[in-house]
N, C-alpha and C positions, 0 to 999 in steps of 0.2 A: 466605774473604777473597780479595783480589785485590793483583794487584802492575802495577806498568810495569818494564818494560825496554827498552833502548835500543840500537842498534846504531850504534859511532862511524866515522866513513871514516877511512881511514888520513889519515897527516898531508899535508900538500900541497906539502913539500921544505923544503930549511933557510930559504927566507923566509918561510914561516910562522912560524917561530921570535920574529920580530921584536916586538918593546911593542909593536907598533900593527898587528897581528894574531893572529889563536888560532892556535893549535897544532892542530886538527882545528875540521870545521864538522860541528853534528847534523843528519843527515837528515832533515826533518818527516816522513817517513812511516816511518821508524823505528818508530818507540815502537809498542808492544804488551802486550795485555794477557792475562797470562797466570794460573791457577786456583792459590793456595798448595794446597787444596782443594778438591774440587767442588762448585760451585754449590748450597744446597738451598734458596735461596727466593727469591721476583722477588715486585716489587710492579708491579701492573699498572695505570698510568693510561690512563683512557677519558675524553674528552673528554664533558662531562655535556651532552644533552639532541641529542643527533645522533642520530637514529633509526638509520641509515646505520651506525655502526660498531656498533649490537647485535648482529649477526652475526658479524663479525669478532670481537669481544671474547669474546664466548661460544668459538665454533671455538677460540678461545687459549688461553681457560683451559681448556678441558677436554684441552685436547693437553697445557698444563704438571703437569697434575693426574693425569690419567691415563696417560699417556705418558712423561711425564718422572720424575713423582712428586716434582713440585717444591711447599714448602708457600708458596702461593700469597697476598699481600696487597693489598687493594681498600678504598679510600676509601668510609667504612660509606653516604655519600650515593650513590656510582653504587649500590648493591646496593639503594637505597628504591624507583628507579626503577622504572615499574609496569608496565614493558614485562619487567624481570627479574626482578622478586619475584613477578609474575602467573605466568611460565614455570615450572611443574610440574615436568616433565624437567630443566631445568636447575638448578632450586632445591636436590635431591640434590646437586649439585656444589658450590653456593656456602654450604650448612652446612659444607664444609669448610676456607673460608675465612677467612682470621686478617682481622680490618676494624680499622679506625683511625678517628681523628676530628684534619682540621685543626687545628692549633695548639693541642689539647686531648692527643696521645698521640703520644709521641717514639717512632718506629720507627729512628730513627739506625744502633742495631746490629743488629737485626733483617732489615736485608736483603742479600741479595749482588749483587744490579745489577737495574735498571728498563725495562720495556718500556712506553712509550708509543703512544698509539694517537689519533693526531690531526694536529693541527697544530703549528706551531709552538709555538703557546699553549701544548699540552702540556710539551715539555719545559722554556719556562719556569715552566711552574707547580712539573715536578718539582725543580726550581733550590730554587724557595721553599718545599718542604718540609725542607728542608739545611740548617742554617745553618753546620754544618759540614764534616764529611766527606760526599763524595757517593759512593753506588755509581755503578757503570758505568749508562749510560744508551741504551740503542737505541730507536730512534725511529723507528715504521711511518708514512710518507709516508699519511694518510687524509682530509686536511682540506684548504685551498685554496690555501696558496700553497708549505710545505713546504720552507724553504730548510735548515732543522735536522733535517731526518726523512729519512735518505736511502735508509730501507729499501723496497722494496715487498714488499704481502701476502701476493700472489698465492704468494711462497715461503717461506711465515714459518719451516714448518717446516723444512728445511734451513738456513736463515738461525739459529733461535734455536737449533736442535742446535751449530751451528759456533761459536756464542757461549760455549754451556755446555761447548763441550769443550776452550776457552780458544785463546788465540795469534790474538785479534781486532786488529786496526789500531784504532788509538786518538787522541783529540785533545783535548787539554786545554785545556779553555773556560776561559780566566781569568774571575773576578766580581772586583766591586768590591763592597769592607766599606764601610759607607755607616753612621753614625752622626750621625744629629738631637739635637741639642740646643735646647731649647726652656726661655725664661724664663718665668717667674709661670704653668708648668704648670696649676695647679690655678685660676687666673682664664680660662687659654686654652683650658684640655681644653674638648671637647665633640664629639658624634658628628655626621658631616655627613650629606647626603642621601643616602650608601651606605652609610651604616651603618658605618663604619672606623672599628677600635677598637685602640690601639696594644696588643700586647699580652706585647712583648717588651722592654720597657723599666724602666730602674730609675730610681731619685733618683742623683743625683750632683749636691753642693752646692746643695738648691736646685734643680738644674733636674731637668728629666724628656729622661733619654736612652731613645733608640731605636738599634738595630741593624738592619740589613738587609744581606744577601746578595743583587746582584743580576748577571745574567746578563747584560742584556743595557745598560739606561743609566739614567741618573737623569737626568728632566725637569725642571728650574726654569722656573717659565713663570708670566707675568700674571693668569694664571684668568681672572675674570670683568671683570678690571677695563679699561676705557677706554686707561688710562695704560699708559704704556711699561714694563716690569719697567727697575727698575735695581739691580743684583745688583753685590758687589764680588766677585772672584775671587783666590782668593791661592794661589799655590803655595810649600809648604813653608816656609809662616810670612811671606814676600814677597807686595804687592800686586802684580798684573800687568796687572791689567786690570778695569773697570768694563762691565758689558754693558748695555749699553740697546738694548733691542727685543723680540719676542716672548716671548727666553727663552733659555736656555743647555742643551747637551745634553753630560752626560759619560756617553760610551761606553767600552764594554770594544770589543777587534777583531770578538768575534761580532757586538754592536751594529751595527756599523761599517755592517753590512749592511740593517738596518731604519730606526729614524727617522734617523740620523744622515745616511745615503746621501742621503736625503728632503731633507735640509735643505743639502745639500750640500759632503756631507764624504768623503774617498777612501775605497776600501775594503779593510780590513785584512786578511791573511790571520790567522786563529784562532792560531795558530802565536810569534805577533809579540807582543813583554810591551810591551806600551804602555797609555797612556790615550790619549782624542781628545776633547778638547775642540769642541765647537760649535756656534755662535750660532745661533738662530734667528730671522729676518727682522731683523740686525742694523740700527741705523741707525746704519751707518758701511760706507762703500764697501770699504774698508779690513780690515776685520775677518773672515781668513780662518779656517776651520777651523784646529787646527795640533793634534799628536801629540805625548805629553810621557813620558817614561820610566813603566816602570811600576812603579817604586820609590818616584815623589814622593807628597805628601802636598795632595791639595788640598781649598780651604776654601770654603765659597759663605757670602756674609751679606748682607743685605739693606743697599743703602746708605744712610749717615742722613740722605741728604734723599728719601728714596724717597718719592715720595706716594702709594705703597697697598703692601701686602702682597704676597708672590710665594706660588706652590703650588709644591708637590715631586710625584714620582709613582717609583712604582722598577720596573722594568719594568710598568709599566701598573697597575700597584695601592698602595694604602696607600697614595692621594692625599691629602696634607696641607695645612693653611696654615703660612706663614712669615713669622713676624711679627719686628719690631723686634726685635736682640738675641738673635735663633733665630738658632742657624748649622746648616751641615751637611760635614762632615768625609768626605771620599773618597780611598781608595787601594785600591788590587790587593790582593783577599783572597789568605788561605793556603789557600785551599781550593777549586777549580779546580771544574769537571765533568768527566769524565771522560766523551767524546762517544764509543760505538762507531762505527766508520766501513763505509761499504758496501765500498769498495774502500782505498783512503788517506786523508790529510789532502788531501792538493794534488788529487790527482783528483776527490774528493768536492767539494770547495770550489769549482771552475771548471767542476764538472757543473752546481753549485745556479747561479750566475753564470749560464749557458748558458740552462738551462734557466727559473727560477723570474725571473732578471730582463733575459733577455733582453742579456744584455751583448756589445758591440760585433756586435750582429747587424743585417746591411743587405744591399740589393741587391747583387752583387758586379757589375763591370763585367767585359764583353763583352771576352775576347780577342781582339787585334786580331793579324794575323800578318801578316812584313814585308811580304808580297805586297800587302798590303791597304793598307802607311802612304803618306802622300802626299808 
């Protein structure tokens, strides 16, 4: 098992002292993550159907298996792959693999922290294997745009030795607990053209609830229809606002960075307990993104003169409809990610910035020296 610890700065003199200031500030690059015991098992997610990281996946396990003599766990789909079950040589190695099946076999306790190997997509996916506690999650930059993966391969092994021998930098991905409620379930059920099938949900009064953990936002959005979404929005039992237009986006800070940036909303650092609320293609001049505590409680319901249906989406999957009387309930989970970091928080975060979006990067202008001004 694994812990965090923290390191506080000393205090910052007797007006720190004051009600309308703390007594010390936490460092975000503090926190670290250090071994109660030593590591004996990783689950290894591979991005399915990327030719491109076979290589890479393979060279990893067989370093965690032979080298480390880590008991190693793989989603029983990457192992049908017929680029890996054809592989003779390699197939010695993956008999000794413990495999699982999606939403069918709870690995919860079973592992000590995850090494992903992809894109972004990766680590969200290994978000939604969780719905509680998360191990630790390192994440090999292999896929296209990379803002959550800030390892490269090229060092795996020195990288994933310094991991297993603990006192890694760490950063704590808040999710949002996201619960659907849906009326006259059993007239509304039915599977759409993906095949999504709720599969974590129970009866409570009549209606049919759902749960979700997610990482990075919840999309409310018009689907297919012509007409405007008009969605009511409540925070902590108060109305606050009615959205008309594309669609509403509640972000976590990681979020901050994907569709919400898109639609034009600031960007968080990881670090920050917030929610962020925001509009997409609002029709109101007016209607800015805004940032709300990440203790509130908020409620999405469709309004009752809405002339069509709204869809949900939770980080890009378990696309739903939202009908009359569905609501959908959102606040900040208890139970975080735990993001290994390549260097810090703040470094790590303004490398991805830098790098992956380009921020504030421009020509810089020609120094002029006094000799030169007129």
């Amino acid at each position: 098992m694994y812990s965090f610890r923290t390191i506080i700065l000393p205090s910052l003199g007797p007006e720190a002292l004051s009600p309308l200031s703390p007594s010390h500030i936490q460092d975000p690059a503090s926190q670290r993550l250090t071994w109660n015991k030593p590591p004996q098992s990783v689950l290894v997610i591979k991005k399915i159907q990327d030719a491109s990281l076979l290589q890479p996946f393979k060279e990893l396990c067989v370093f965690l298996t032979k080298v480390k003599n880590m008991i190693v766990y793989v989603e029983k789909k990457v192992l049908e792959d017929p680029a890996i079950s054809g592989d003779e040589n390699f197939g010695a190695i993956t008999k000794n693999f413990c495999t699982f099946r999606e939403d069918l076999d709870d690995i919860s306790n079973l592992v000590d922290f995850i090494i992903c190997l992809g894109g972004d997509g990766t680590l969200l996916y290994a978000s939604s294997l969780f719905q509680e506690s998360v191990p630790p999650v390192m994440a090999f930059h292999l896929g296209s745009l990379g803002f959550l993966t800030p390892f490269k391969f090229e060092t795996y092994q020195s990288q994933v030795t310094q991991v297993i021998e603990g006192n890694a930098a760490i950063v704590l991905r808040s999710r949002l607990k996201v619960r659907v409620f849906k009326e006259n379930w059993e007239k509304k059920a039915r599977v759409d053209d993906m095949g999504i099938i709720l599969t974590n949900g129970d009866v409570d009064c009549g209606r049919k609830v759902a749960q979700y953990q997610v990482l990075n936002e919840v999309v409310v959005d018009r689907g297919p229809s012509s007409y405007l979404s008009n969605v009511d929005l409540f925070l902590d039992g108060h109305l606050i606002t009615t959205v008309q237009g594309d669609g509403v986006i509640v972000s976590t800070p990681t979020g901050s960075t994907a569709y919400a940036v898109a639609a034009g909303a600031s960007m968080i650092h990881p670090n920050v307990p917030a929610i962020m609320i925001t509009p997409i293609c609002p029709h109101s001049l007016s209607f800015r993104p805004i940032v709300v505590p990440a203790g509130v409680e908020l409620k999405i319901m469709l309004s009752c003169d809405a002339r069509n249906t709204a869809w949900v989406s939770f980080d890009g999957r378990k696309r739903q409809e939202i009908c009359h009387g569905d609501s959908i309930t959102i606040t900040t989970s208890c139970f975080p990610v735990p993001s290994i970091c390549f260097r810090d928080p703040v470094n790590d975060w303004f490398e991805s910035l830098a790098q992956c979006l380009h921020w504030n990067v421009r020509k810089k202008q020609n120094y002029i020296s006094s000799e030169d001004e007129f």
